[in-house]
N, CA, C and O atoms as a DFTB+ gen file, in Angstrom:
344 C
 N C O
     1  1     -11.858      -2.247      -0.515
     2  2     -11.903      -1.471       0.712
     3  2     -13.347      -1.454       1.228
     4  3     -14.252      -1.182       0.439
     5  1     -13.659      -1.783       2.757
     6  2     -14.736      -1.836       2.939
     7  2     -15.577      -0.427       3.567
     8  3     -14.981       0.358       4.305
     9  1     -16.714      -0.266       3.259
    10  2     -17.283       1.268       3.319
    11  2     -17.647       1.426       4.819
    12  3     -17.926       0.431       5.488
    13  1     -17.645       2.543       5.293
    14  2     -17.782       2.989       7.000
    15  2     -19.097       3.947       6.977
    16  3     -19.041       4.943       6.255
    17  1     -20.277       3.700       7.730
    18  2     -20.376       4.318       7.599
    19  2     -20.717       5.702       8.782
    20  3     -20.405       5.342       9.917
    21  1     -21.014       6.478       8.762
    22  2     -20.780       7.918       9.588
    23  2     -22.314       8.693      10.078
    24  3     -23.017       9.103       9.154
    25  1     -22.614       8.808      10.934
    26  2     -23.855       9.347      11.192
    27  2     -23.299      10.658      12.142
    28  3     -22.234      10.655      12.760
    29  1     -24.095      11.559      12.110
    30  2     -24.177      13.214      12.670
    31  2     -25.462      13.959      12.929
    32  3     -26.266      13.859      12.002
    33  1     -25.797      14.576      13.807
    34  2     -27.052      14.994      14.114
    35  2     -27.262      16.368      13.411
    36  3     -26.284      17.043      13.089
    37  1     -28.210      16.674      13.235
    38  2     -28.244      17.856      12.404
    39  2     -29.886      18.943      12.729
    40  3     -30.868      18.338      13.160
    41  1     -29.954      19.951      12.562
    42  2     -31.813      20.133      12.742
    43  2     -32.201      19.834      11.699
    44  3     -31.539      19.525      10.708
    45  1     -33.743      19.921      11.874
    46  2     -34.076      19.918      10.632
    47  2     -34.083      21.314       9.627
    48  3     -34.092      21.532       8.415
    49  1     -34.076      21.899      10.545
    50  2     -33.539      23.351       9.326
    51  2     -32.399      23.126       8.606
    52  3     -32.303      23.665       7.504
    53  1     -31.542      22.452       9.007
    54  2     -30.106      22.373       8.502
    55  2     -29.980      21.739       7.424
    56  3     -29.414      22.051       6.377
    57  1     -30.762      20.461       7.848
    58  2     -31.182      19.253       7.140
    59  2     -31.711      19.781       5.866
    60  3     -31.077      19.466       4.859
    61  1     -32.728      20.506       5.727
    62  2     -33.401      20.856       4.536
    63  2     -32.711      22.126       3.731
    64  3     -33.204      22.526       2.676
    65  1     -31.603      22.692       4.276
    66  2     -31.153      23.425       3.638
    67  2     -29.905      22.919       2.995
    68  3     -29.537      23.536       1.995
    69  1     -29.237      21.971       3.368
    70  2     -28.735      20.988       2.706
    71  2     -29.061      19.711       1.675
    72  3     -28.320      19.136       0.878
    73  1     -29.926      19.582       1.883
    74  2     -31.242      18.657       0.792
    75  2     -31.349      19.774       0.059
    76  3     -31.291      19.372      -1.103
    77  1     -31.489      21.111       0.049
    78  2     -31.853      22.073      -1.188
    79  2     -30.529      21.800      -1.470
    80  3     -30.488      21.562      -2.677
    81  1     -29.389      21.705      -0.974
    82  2     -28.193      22.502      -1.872
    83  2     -28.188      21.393      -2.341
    84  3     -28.640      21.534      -3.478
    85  1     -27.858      19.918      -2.105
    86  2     -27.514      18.822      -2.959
    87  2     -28.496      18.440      -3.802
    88  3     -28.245      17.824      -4.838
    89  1     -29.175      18.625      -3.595
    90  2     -30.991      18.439      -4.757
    91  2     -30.060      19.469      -6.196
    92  3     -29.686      19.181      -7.333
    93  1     -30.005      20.698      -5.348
    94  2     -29.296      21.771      -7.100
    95  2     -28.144      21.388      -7.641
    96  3     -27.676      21.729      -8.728
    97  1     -27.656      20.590      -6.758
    98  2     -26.208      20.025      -7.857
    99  2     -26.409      18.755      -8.306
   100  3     -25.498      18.101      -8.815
   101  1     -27.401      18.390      -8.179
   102  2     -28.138      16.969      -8.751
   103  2     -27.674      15.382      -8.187
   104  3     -27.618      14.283      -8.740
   105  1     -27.304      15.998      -6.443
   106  2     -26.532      14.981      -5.751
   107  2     -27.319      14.607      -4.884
   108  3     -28.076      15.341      -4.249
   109  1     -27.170      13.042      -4.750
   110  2     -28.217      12.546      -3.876
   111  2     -27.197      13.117      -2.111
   112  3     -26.014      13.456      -2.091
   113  1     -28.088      13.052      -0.939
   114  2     -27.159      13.509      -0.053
   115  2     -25.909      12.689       0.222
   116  3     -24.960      13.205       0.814
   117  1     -25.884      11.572      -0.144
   118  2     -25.198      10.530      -0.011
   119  2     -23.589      11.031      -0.089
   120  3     -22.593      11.133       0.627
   121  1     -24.190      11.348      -1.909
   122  2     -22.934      11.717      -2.688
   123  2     -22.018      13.041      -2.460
   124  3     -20.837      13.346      -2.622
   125  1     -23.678      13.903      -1.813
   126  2     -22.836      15.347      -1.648
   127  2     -21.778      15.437      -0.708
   128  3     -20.666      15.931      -0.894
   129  1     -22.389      14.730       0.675
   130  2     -21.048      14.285       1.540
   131  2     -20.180      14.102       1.455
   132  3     -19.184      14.746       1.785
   133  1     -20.375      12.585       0.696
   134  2     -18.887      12.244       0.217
   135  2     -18.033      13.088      -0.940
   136  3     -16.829      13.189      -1.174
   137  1     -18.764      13.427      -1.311
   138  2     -17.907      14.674      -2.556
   139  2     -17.378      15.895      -1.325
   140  3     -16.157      16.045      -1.278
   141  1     -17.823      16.349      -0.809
   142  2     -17.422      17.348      -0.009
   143  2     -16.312      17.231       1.218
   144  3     -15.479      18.005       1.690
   145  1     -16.695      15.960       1.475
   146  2     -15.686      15.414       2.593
   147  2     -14.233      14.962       2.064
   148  3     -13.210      15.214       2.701
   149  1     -14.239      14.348       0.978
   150  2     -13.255      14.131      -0.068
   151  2     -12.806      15.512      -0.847
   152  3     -11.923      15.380      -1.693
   153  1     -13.013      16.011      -0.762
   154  2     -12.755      17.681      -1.802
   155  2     -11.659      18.586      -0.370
   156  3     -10.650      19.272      -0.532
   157  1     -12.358      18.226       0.913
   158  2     -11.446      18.632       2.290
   159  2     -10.313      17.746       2.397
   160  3      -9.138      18.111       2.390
   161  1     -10.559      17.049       2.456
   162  2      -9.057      15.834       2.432
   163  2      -8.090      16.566       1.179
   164  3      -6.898      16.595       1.486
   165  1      -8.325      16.994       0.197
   166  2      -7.983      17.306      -0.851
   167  2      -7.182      19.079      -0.582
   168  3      -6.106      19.578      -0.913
   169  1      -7.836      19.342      -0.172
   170  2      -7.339      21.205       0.469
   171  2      -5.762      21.349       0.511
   172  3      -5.119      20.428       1.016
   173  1      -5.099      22.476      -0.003
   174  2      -3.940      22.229       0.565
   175  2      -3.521      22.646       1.788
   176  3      -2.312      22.867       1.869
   177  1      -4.222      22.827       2.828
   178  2      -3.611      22.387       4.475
   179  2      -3.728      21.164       4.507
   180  3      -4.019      20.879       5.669
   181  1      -3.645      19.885       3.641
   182  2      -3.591      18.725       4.087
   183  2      -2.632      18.150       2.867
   184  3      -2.398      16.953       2.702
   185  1      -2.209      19.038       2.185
   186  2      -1.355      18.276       1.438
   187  2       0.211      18.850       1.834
   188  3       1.190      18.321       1.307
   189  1       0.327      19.704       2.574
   190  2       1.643      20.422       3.109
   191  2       1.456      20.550       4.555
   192  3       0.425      20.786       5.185
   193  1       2.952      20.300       5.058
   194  2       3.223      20.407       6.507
   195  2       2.664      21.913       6.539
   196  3       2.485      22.590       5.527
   197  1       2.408      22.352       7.909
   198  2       1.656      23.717       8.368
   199  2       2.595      24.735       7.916
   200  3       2.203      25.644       7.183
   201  1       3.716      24.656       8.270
   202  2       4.660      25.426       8.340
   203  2       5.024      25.915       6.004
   204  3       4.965      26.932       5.313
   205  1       5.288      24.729       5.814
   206  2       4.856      24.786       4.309
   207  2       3.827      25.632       3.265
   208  3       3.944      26.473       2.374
   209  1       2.736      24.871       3.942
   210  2       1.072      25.974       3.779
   211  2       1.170      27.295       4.079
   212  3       0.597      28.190       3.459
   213  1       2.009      27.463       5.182
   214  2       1.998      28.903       5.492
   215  2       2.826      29.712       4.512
   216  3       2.485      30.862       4.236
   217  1       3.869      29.168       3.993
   218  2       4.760      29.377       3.260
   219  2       4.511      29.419       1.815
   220  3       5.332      29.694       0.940
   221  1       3.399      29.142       1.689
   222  2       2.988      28.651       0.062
   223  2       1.798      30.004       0.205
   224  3       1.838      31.024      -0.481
   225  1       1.078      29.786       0.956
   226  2      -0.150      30.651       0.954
   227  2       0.942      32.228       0.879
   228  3       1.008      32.680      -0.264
   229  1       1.793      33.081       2.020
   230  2       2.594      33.878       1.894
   231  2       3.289      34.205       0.688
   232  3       3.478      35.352       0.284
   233  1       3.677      33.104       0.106
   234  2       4.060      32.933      -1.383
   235  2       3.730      33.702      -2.378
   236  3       4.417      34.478      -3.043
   237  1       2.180      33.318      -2.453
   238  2       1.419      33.606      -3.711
   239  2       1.318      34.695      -3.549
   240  3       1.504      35.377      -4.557
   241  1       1.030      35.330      -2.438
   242  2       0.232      36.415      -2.236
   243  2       1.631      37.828      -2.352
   244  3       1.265      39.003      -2.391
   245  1       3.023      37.496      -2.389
   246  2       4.043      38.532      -2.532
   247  2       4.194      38.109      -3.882
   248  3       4.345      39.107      -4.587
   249  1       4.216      37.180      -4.465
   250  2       4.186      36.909      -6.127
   251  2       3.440      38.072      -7.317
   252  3       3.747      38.241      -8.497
   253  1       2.356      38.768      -6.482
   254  2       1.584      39.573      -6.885
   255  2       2.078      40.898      -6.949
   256  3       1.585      41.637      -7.801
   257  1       2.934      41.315      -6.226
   258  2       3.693      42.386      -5.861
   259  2       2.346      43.700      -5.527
   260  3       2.429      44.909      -5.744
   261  1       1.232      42.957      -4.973
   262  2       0.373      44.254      -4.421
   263  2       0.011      44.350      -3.502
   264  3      -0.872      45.178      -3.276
   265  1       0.513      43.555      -2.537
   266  2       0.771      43.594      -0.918
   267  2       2.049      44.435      -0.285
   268  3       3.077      44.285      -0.947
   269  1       2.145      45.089       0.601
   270  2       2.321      45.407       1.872
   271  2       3.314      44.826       2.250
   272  3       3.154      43.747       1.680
   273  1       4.698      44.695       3.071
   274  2       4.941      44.128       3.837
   275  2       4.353      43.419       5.042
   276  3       4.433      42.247       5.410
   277  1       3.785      44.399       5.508
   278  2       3.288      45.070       6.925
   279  2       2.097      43.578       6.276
   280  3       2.107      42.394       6.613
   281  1       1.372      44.170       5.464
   282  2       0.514      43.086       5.105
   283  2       0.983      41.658       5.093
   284  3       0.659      41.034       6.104
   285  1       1.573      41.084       4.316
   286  2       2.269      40.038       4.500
   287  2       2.836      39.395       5.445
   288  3       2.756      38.188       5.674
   289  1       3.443      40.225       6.033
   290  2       4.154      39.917       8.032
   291  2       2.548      39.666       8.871
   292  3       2.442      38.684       9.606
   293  1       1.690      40.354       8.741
   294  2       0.224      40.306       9.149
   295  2      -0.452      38.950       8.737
   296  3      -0.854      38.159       9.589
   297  1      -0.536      38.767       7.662
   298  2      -1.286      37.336       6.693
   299  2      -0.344      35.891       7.613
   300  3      -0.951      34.964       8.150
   301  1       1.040      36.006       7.603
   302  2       1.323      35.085       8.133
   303  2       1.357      34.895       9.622
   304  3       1.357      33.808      10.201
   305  1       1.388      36.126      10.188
   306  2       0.855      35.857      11.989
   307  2      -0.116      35.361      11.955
   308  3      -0.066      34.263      12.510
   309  1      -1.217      35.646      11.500
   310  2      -2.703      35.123      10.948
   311  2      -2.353      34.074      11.205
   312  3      -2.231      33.453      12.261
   313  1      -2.082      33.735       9.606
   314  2      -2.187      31.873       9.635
   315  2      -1.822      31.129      10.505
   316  3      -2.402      30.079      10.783
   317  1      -0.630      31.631      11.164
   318  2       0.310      30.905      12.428
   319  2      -0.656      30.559      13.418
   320  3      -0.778      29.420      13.868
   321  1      -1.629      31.951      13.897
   322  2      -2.744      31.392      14.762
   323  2      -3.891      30.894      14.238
   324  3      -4.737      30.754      15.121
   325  1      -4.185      30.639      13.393
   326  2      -5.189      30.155      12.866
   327  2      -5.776      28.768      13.206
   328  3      -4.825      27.989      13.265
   329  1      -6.744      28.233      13.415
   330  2      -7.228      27.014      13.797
   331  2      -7.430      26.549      12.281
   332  3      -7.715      25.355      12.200
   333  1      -7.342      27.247      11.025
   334  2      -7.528      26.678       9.919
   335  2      -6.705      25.802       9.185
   336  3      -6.928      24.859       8.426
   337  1      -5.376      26.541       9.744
   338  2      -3.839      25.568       9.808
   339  2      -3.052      24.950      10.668
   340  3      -1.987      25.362      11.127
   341  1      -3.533      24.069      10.854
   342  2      -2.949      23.179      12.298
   343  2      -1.875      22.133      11.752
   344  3      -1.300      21.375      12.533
């Protein structure tokens, strides 16, 4: 498979506060990217249809039996609008 590669503008404040974080996990920036960008692909809003995710996330959280209805009916309007689950 041949490699792509991706450029993004950034400040330099940003820049160096990201060079600190991948410097402490002993990742060149290269790697931290790609570890991070690959770890999102990985999320489960991308491994389940939306409707699923919503259903799984709602799931867990009545599995616990220390929610609310009201709460729960709430968590999933949430997610429904959420730009996090598309």
């Amino acid at each position: 498979m041949a490699n792509t590669t991706i450029k993004f503008d950034l400040s330099k404040k940003e820049a160096e506060k990201i060079g600190r974080l991948a410097l402490s996990r002993g990742l060149s920036l290269n790697n931290f990217f790609k570890k991070i960008s690959l770890q999102m692909l990985d999320t489960p809003q991308n491994k389940y249809s939306r409707d699923d995710f919503i259903k799984t996330v709602v799931g867990d959280f009545l599995a616990t039996n220390l929610y609310t209805k009201g709460f729960l009916k709430d968590l999933e309007s949430g997610l429904k609008k959420s730009s996090y689950v598309q």
